[in-house]
Structures are given as structure tokens and as C-alpha cells.
C-alpha positions as CSV (number, residue, x, y, z in Angstrom):
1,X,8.2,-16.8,9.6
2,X,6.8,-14.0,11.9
3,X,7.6,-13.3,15.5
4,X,4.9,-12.7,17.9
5,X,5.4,-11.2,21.2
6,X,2.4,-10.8,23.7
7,X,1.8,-9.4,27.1
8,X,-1.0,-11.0,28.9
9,X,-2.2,-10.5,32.4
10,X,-1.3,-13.6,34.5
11,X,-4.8,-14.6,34.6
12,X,-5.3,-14.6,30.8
13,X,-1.8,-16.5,29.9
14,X,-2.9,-20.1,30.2
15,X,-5.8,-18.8,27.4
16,X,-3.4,-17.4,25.4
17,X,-0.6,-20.4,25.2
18,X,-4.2,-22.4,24.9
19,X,-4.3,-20.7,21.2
20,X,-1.1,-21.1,20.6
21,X,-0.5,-24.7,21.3
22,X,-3.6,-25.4,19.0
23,X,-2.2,-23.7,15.4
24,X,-0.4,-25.5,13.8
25,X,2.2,-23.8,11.9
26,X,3.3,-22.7,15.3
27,X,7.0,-23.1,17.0
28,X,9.8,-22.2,19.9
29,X,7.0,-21.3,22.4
30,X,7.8,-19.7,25.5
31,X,6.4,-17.3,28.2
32,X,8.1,-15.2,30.4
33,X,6.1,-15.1,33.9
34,X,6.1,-11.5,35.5
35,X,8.4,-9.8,32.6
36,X,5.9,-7.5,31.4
37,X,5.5,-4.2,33.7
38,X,3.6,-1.9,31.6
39,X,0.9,-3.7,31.5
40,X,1.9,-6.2,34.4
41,X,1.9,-9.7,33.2
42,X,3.5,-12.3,31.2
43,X,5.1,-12.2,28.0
44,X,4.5,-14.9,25.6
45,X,6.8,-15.1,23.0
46,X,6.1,-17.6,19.9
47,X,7.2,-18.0,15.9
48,X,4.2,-18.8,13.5
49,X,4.5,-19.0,9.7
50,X,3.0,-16.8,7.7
51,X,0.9,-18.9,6.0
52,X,-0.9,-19.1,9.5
53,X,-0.4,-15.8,11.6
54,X,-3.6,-14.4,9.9
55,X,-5.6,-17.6,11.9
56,X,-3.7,-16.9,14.9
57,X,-3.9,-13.1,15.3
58,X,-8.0,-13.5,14.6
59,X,-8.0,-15.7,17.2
60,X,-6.0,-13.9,19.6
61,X,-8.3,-10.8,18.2
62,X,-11.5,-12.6,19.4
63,X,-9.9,-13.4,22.9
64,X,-9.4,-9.8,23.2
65,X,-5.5,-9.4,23.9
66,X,-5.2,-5.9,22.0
67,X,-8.0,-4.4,25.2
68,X,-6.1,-6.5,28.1
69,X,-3.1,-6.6,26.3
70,X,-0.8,-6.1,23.6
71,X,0.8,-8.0,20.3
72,X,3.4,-6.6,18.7
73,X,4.8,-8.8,15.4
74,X,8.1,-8.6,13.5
75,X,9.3,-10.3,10.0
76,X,12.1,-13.4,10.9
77,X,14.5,-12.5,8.3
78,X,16.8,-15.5,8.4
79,X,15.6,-18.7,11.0
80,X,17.8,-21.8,11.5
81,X,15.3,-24.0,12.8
82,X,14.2,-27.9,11.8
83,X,10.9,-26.8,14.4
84,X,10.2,-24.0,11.8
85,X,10.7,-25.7,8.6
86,X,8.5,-28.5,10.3
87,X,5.6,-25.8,11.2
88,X,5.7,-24.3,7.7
89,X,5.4,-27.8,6.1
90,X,2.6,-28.5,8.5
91,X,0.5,-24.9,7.7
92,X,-1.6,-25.0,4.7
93,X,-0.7,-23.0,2.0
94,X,1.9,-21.1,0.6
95,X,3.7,-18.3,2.5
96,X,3.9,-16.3,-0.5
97,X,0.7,-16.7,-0.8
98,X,-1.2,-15.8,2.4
99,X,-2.2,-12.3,3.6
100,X,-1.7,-11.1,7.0
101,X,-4.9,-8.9,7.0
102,X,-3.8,-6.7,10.6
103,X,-0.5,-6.6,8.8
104,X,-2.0,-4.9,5.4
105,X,-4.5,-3.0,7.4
106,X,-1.7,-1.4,9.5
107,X,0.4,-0.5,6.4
108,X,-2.3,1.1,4.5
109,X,-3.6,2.9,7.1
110,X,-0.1,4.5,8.0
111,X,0.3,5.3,3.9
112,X,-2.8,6.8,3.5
113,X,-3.2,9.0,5.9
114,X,-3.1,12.9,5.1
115,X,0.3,14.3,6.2
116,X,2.6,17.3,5.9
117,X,4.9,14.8,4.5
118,X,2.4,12.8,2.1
119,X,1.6,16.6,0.4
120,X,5.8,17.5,0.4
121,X,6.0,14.3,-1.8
122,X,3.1,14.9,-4.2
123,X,3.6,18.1,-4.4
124,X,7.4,17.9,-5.6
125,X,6.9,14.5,-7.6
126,X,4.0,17.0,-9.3
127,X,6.5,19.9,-9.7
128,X,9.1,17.7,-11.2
129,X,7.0,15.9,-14.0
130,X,5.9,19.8,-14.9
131,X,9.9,20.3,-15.6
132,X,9.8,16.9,-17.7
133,X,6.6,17.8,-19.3
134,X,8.2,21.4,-20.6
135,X,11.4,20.0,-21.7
136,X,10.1,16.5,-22.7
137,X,12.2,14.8,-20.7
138,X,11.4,10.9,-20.0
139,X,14.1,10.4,-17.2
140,X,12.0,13.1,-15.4
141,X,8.5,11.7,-15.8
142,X,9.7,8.5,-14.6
143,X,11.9,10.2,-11.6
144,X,8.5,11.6,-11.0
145,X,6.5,8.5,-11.1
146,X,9.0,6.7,-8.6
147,X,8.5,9.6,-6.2
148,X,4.9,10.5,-6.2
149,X,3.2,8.5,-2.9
150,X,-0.6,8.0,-4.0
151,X,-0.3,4.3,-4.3
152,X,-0.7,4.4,-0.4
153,X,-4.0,5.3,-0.4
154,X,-5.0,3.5,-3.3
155,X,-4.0,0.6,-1.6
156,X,-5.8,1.8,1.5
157,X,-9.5,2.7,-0.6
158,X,-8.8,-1.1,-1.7
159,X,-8.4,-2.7,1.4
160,X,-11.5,-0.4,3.3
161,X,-13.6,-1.8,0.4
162,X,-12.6,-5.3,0.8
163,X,-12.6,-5.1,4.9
164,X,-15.5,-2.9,5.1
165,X,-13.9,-0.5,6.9
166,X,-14.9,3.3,6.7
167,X,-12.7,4.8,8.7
168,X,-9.9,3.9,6.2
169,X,-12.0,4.3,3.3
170,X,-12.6,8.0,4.1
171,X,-9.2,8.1,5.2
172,X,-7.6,7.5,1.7
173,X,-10.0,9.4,0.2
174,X,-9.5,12.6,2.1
175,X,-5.5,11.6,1.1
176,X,-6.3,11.6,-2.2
177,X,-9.0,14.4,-2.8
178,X,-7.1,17.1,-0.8
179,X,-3.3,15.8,-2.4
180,X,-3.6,16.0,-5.5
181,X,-5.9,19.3,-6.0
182,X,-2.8,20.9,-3.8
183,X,-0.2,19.8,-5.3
184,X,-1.7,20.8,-8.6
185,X,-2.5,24.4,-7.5
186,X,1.1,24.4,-6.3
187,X,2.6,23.2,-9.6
188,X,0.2,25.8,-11.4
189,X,2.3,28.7,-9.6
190,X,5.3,27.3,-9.5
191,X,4.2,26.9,-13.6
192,X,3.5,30.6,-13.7
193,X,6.9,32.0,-11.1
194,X,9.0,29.5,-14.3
195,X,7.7,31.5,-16.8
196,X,8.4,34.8,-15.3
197,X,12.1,33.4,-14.3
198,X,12.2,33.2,-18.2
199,X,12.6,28.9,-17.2
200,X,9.4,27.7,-19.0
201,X,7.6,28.9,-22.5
202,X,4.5,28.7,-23.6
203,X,5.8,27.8,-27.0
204,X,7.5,24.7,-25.3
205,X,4.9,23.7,-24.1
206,X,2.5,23.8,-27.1
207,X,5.3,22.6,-29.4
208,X,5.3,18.5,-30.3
209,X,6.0,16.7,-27.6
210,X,7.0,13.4,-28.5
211,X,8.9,11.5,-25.4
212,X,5.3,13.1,-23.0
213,X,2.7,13.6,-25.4
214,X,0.7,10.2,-24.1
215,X,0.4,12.3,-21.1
216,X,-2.7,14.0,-21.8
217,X,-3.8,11.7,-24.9
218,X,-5.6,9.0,-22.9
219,X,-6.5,6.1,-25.0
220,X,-7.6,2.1,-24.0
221,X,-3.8,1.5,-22.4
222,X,-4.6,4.2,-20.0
223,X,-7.2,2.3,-18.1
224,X,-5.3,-1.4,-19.4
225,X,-1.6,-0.6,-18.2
226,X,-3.2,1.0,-14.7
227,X,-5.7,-2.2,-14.2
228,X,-2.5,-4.7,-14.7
229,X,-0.2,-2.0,-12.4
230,X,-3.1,-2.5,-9.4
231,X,-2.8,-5.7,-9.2
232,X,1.2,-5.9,-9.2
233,X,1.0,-3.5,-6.5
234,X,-1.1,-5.0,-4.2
235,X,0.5,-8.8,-4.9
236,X,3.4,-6.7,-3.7
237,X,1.9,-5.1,-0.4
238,X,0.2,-8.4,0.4
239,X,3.4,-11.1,-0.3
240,X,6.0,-8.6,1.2
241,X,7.8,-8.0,-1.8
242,X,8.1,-4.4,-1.6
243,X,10.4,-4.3,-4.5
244,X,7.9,-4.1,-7.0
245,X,6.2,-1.0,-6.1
246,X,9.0,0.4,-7.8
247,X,7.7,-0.6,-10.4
248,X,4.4,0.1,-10.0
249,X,5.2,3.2,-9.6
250,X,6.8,4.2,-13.2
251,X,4.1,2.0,-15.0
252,X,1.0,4.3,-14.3
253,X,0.9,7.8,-15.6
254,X,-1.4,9.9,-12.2
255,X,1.5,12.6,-11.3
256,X,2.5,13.4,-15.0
257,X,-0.9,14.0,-15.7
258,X,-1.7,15.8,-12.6
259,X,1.0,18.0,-13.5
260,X,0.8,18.6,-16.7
261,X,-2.8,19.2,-16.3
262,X,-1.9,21.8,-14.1
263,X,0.8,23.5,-16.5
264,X,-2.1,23.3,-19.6
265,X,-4.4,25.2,-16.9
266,X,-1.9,28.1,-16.1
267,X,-1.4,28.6,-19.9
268,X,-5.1,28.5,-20.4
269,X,-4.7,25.2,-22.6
270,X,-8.1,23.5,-22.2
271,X,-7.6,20.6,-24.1
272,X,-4.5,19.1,-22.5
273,X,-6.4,20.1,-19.5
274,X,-9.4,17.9,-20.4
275,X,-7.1,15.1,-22.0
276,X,-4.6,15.2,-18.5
277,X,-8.0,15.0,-16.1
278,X,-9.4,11.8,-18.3
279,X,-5.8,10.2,-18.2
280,X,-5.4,11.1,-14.1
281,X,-9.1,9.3,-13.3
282,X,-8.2,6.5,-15.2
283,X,-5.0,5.4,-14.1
284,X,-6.7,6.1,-10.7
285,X,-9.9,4.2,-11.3
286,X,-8.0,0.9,-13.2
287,X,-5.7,0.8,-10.1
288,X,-8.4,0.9,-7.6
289,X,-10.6,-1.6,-9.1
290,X,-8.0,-4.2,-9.8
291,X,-7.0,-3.7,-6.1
292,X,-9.9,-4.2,-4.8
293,X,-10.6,-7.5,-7.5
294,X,-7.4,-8.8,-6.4
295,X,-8.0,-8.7,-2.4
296,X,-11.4,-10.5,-3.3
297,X,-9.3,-12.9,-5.3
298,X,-7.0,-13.6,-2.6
299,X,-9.0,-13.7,-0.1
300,X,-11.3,-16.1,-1.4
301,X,-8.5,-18.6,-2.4
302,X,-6.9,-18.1,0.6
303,X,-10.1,-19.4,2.4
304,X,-10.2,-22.7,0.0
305,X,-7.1,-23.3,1.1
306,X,-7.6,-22.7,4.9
307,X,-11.0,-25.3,4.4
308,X,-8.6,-27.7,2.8
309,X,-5.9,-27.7,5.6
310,X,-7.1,-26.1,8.6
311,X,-4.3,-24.6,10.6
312,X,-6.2,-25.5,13.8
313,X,-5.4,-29.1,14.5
């Protein structure tokens, strides 16, 4: 269930409960007359399951509450409630199975937006897969994998493309264009300041590598492994199971090629250079077109199921 709390001007609050009243999958409905200050208004105050918030907050969308108003909506954890089971038994579909589009929208856009922050994480998930690439360490190419944020914007590009949205689109690119060419420049000195520590070796480097050589050997798994990690990671964005980015994360190979690309360049190895690029833009390309397949996929069953049980009684 999800918890919806929205300030209304007095005026608008009888439209508002109107909307409300008829979606099903709807309970414990209440308003609050004169509560709200900032706006002045009422607050209403309702739970809706999740199968049928998306219906509900495109309606209340269309009425216009975010101009006049506000909507703020918060995850129900745990809800003891025979009102609730009966409005999630009366919504069509499957919680699991529904997307809260203003929900995903939100979360990508937060994720894939260019920060100080966003870089610090790159940038040091990048330096760490250049120790594991040197010492040809697997622990640290999957350390760095867990750590290395790009799935944020990949998720955003996915969700501009499926929404239509270019403000996002150019959004995650710019997150994605600027981060990794910085964090690779970064990881080429701090290649370079290792060497002259006497920390990294050229013939290390160059010498058989057989825990990280799939690095920079791109083959058919490349694109495969990154196409089948997309769509986990956005079936995990969409049906709140944030647990599997995880492992999202250490499935796909774009910050252990990014940095070892970089290391190859500061040593003037071109072909591990080449080979890292080819393995970065496809792990990058499978996940962003099994994203954006998946959205279309769920959003287009999610429709069927809407026409087959209306949540608007």
C-alpha cells in the first residue's frame, strides 16, 4: 500500500475526495479541514494500493493539485487493515506488478543527475577496478562494480525514452558523457602517480591476466550478460525491490572497463584500449536497450490489465 497526503485549497477539496471516492483500490479516507497553512487548505489524507496509485495520481495530475497544491506519497511498510486487504483484492492487477510512473520518474531523475557526489563515486569505483585490474584481483573488480553509480542514469535514458521526456533524457546523458570521460582521466593519473610510487608495473600489467582478462576481450556475453542485467535492474526500480541492483551491479563489466581502458591508455597499450572501449559501449548499450524494451513491456501489460479491471468503478 502507498500513503497519499494532499493539500488542497478549500475550494478544490470536494474535487479531490470526488477522485478519491471513485478508485477503487482506495481506503481510510479522511480530510483534515483548515490543517494545511503553507498552502492554506485542507489536507486529505488516503491509502491506495499500488496496483492503483499510478490511476489515481494521473488523475489528481489532470485536476492540477501539484500547481494549486501539493502530493506528497510514502511506502506503508506494514498495514493491519481488513479495508486494505479488501482495496487490494478489489484493484486489478498485481502490486508487484504495477509501476508507479511519478514514482520512477522521481527516482531517476534524482540518480541521474550530474553531481559532485555522482563523479566522487565513479571516479573512485574507476580507481579501484585499476588496482584490481594491475593485481588481478576479482574481489576488487566486483567491489568496484557494487560501487560504481551509472545504472542511475541508465535507468533514467530508459525511462526519458519510454516517457518522452527530454529533459531527463539529456539529463542522463550529460551524467553519463561527462562521468565516465572524468573519472577515466582521473584514473589515468592516478595510473601514472602508482607507477612513479613504484605501486603499479607496466610488466603487471601486460603480464597474463587470468581472474580480469574478459575485461578488455569483449565477445557475444558482453552485449548477452548486460541485455539480461537491464532488465533485472529495471524489474527492480519499478517493483521496489531495491535488492537486486546489487546485483545488477556485479553482473555488468562498464567501470572495470572504463578503468582499465584508462590504465592501457597511460601505458600506451592500444589494444586493451580498443578492446576496453568495445566492452564499456556494450555493457552500456545492452543495458539501455533492454531498459527501455522492458518499460514498453510493462507498460503495455500493465494497460491490458487496467482495460480488464478498471480501477475506476
Amino acid at each position: 500500500m502507498l500513503h497519499l497526503r494532499i493539500i488542497s485549497p478549500a475550494d478544490r477539496t470536494d474535487e479531490i475526495v470526488a477522485l478519491a471516492e471513485r478508485t477503487v483500490g482506495v481506503a481510510h479516507l479522511a480530510v483534515l479541514t483548515g490543517a494545511a497553512r503553507s498552502p492554506q487548505g485542507d489536507i486529505v489524507l488516503c491509502d491506495v494500493a499500488r496496483e492503483a496509485a499510478d490511476e489515481l495520481l494521473e488523475a489528481l495530475g489532470e485536476a492540477g493539485v501539484p500547481q494549486w497544491g501539493a502530493i506528497a506519497v510514502d511506502g506503508v511498510d506494514l498495514m493491519l487493515s481488513r479495508r486494505a486487504e479488501v482495496a487490494k483484492e478489489e484493484a486489478p492487477g498485481e502490486g508487484a506488478d504495477a509501476i508507479v510512473w511519478e514514482s520512477l520518474a522521481g527516482e531517476t531523475h534524482e540518480e541521474s543527475t550530474l553531481t559532485v557526489t555522482f563523479l566522487a563515486f565513479l571516479t573512485v569505483a574507476t580507481m579501484l577496478a585499476a588496482c584490481g585490474v594491475i593485481i588481478d584481483s576479482a574481489i576488487l573488480i566486483v567491489g568496484a562494480m557494487a560501487v560504481g553509480p551509472e545504472f542511475g542514469p541508465l535507468a533514467g535514458l530508459c525511462t526519458a525514452l519510454v516517457r518522452r521526456t527530454p529533459r531527463l533524457a539529456w539529463r542522463s546523458l550529460a551524467a553519463l558523457l561527462v562521468g565516465f570521460p572524468v573519472a577515466m582521466l582521473v584514473t589515468g593519473g592516478f595510473s601514472l602517480l602508482m607507477d612513479w610510487l613504484g605501486l603499479f608495473h607496466e610488466a603487471k600489467f601486460l603480464a597474463p591476466r587470468p581472474q580480469t582478462a574478459f575485461i578488455w576481450q569483449p565477445d557475444a556475453f558482453s552485449f548477452i550478460v548486460a541485455f539480461l542485467a537491464g532488465i533485472a535492474g529495471i524489474l527492480s526500480l519499478t517493483s521496489a525491490k531495491s535488492g537486486a541492483l546489487i546485483g545488477v551491479a556485479i553482473s555488468v563489466t562498464t567501470v572495470p572497463a572504463a578503468a582499465n581502458a584508462a590504465v592501457a591508455l597511460s601505458y600506451g597499450n592500444w589494444s586493451e584500449t580498443r578492446g576496453s572501449a568495445v566492452q564499456l559501449a556494450l555493457n552500456l548499450l545492452g543495458i539501455i536497450i533492454a531498459g527501455t524494451l522492458t518499460l514498453l513491456a510493462q507498460k503495455w501489460f500493465w494497460a491490458r490489465q487496467r482495460a480488464r479491471g478498471p480501477a475506476r468503478a
